[in-house]
C-alpha positions as a LaTeX table, in Angstrom:
\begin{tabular}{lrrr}
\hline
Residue & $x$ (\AA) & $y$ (\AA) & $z$ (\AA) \\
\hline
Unk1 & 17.67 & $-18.81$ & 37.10 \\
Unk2 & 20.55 & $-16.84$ & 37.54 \\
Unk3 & 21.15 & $-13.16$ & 37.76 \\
Unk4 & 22.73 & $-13.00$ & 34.03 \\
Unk5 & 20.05 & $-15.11$ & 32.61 \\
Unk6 & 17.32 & $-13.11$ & 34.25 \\
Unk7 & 19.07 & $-10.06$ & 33.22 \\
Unk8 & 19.27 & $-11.21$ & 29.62 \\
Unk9 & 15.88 & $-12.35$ & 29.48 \\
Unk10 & 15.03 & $-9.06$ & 30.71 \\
Unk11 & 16.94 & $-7.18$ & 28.16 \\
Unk12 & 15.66 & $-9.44$ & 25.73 \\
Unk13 & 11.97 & $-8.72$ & 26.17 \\
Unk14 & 12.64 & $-4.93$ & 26.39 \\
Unk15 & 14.55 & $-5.19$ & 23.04 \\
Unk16 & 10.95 & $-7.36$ & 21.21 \\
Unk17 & 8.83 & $-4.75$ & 23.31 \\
Unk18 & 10.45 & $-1.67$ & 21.69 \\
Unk19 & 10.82 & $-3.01$ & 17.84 \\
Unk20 & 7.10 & $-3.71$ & 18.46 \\
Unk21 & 6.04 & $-0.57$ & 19.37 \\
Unk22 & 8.36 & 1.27 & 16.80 \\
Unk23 & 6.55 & $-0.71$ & 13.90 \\
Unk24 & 3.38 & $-0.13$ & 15.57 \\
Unk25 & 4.44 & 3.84 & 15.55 \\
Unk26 & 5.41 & 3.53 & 12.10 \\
Unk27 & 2.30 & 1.63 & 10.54 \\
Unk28 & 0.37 & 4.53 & 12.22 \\
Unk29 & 2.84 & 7.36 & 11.11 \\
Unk30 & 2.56 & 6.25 & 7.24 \\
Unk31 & $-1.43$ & 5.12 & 7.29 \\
Unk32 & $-3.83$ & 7.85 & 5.70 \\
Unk33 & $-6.88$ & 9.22 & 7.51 \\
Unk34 & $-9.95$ & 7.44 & 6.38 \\
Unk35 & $-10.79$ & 10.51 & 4.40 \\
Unk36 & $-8.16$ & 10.09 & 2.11 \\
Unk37 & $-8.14$ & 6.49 & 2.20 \\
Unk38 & $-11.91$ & 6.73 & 0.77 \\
Unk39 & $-10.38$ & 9.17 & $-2.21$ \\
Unk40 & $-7.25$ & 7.22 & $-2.52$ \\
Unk41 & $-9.55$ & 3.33 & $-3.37$ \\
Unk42 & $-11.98$ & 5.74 & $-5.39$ \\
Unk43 & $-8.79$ & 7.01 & $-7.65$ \\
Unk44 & $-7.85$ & 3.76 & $-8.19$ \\
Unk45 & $-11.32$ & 2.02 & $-8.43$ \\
Unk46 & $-11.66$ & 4.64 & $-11.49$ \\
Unk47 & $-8.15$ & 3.52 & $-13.29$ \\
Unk48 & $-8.17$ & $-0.01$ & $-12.96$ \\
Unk49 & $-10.11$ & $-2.07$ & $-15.58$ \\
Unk50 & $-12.74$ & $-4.43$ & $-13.68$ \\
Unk51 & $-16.17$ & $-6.11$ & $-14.07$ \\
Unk52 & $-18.52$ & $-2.89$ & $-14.12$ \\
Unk53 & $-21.49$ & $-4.75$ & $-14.21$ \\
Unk54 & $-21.00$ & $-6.25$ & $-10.50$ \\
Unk55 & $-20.55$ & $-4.79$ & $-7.06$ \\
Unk56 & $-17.13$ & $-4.26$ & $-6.58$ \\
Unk57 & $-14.57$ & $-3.15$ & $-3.75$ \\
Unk58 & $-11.19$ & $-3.42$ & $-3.31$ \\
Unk59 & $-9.44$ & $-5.61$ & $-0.54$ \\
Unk60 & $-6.20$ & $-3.64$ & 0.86 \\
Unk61 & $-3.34$ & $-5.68$ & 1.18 \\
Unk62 & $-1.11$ & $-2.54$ & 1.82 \\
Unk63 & $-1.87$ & 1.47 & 1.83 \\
Unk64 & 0.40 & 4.14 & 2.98 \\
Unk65 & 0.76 & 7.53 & 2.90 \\
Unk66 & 3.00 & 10.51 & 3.74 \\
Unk67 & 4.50 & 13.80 & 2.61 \\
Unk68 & 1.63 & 13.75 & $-0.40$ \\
Unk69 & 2.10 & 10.43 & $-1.92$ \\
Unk70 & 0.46 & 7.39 & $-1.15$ \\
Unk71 & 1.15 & 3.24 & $-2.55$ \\
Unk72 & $-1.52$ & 0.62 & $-2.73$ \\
Unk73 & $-1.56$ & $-3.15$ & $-3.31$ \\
Unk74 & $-5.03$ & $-4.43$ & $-3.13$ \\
Unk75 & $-7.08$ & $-7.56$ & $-4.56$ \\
Unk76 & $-10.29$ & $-7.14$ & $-6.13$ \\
Unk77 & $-13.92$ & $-8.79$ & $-4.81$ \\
Unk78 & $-17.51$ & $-8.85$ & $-6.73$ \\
Unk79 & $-20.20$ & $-9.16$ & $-5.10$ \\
Unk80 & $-22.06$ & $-12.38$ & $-6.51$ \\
Unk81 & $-25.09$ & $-13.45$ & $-4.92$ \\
Unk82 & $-24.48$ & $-11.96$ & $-1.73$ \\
Unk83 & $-21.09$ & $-13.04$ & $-1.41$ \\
Unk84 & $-17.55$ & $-10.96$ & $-1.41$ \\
Unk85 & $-15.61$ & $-13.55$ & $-4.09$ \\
Unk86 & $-12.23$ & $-12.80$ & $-4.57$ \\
Unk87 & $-11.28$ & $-12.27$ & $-7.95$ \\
Unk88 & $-7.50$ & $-12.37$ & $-9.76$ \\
Unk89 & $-8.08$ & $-8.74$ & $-10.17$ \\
Unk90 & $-4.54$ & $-7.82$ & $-8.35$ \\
Unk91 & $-3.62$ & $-3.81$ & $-8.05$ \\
Unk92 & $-0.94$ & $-1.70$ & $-7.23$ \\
Unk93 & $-0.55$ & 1.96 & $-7.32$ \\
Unk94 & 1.52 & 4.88 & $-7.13$ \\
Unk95 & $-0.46$ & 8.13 & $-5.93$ \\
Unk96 & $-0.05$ & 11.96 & $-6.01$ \\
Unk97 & $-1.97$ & 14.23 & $-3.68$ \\
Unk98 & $-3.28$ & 17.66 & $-5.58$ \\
Unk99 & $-4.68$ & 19.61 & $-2.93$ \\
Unk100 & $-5.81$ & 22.31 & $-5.25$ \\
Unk101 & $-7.71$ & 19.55 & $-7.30$ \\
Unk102 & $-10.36$ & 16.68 & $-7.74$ \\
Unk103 & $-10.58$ & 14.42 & $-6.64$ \\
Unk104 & $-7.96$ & 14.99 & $-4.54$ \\
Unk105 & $-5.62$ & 12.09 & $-5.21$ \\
Unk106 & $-4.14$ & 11.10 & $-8.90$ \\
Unk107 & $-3.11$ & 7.87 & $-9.89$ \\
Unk108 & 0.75 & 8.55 & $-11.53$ \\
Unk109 & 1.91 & 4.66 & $-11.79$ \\
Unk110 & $-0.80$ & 1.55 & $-12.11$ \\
Unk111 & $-0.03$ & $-2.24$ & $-12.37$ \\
Unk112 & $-3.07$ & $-4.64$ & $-12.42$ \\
Unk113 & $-2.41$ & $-8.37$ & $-12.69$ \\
Unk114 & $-4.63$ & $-8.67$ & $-15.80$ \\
Unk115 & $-2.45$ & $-6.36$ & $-17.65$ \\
Unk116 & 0.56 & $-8.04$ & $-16.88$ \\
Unk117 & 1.19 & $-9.94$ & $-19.94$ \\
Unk118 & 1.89 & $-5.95$ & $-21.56$ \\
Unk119 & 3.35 & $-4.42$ & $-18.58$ \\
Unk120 & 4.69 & $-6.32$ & $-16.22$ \\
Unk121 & 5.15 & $-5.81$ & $-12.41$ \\
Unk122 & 8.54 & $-5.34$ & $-12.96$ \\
Unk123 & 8.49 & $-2.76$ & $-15.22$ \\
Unk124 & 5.80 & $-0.90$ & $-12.91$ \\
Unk125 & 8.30 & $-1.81$ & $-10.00$ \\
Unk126 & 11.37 & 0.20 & $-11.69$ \\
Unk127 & 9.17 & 3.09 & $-12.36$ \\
Unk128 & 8.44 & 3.61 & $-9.30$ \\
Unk129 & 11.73 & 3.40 & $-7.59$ \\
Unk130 & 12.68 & 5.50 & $-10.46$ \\
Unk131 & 10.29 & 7.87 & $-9.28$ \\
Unk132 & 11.32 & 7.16 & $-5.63$ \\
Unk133 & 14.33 & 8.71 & $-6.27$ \\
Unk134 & 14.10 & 11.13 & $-8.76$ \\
Unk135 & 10.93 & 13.14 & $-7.26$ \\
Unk136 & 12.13 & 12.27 & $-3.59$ \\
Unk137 & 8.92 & 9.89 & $-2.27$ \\
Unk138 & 9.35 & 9.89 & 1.10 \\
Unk139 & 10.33 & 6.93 & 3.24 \\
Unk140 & 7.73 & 4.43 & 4.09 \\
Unk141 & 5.48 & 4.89 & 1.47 \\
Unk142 & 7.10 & 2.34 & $-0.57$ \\
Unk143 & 6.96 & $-1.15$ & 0.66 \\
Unk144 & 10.21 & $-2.64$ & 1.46 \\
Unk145 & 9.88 & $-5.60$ & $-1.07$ \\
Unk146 & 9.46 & $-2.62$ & $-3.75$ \\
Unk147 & 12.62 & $-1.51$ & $-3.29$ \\
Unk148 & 14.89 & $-4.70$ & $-3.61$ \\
Unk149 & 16.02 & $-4.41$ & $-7.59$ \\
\hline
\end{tabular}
């Protein structure tokens, strides 16, 4: 190998090594404690419609947090029989953090998957980027995908 390649390669694996750690430092940066990811599921549990009569829990697909607001996508399991099931019981969530309150965390926008045929992700979607912008949610609590129009 020559010199250039070796110094490319190099270059190159310092370049993957950095991104890597900077998404690692962001995922950490934008994750809530477990405290208030406990109170975060439990606002949500309490908003979105689900089978009552069954164990249920909430599978996180996505959660983060910063500057007092806080987004969720999760999927739904029941317990039946002794088994987590997943279930088409799809959420996602807009949060607000009032310290002064409880619980602690507020649910401000809500999408569930069996409510879509009234109000579709879409329209969830544009509400919050509309709220993204016009009550300045910080950046990286929205998802990236959230944000495309």
């Amino acid at each position: 190998m020559t010199r250039a390649r070796a110094a490319l390669v190099a270059v190159a694996l310092a370049a993957v090594t950095l991104a890597a750690a900077l998404a690692s430092a962001a995922r950490a940066e934008s994750s809530p404690p477990p405290a208030d990811r406990q109170a975060i599921l439990d606002a949500v549990r309490a908003r979105a419609p689900g089978e009552r009569a069954l164990p249920r829990r909430l599978r996180v697909r996505h959660l983060s947090a910063r500057g007092g607001w806080a987004y969720l996508r999760a999927g739904e399991q029941v317990r039946v029989q002794g088994e987590w099931q997943e279930t088409d019981g799809d959420v996602a969530a807009l949060l607000r953090r009032a310290p002064l309150e409880r619980p602690a965390w507020a649910v401000v926008e809500l999408w569930t998957l069996g409510d879509e045929h009234r109000r579709p992700f879409a329209a969830f979607a544009r509400r919050v980027r509309a709220r993204e912008r016009s009550e300045s949610i910080p950046a990286g609590v929205l998802p990236a995908d959230l944000l495309a129009p």
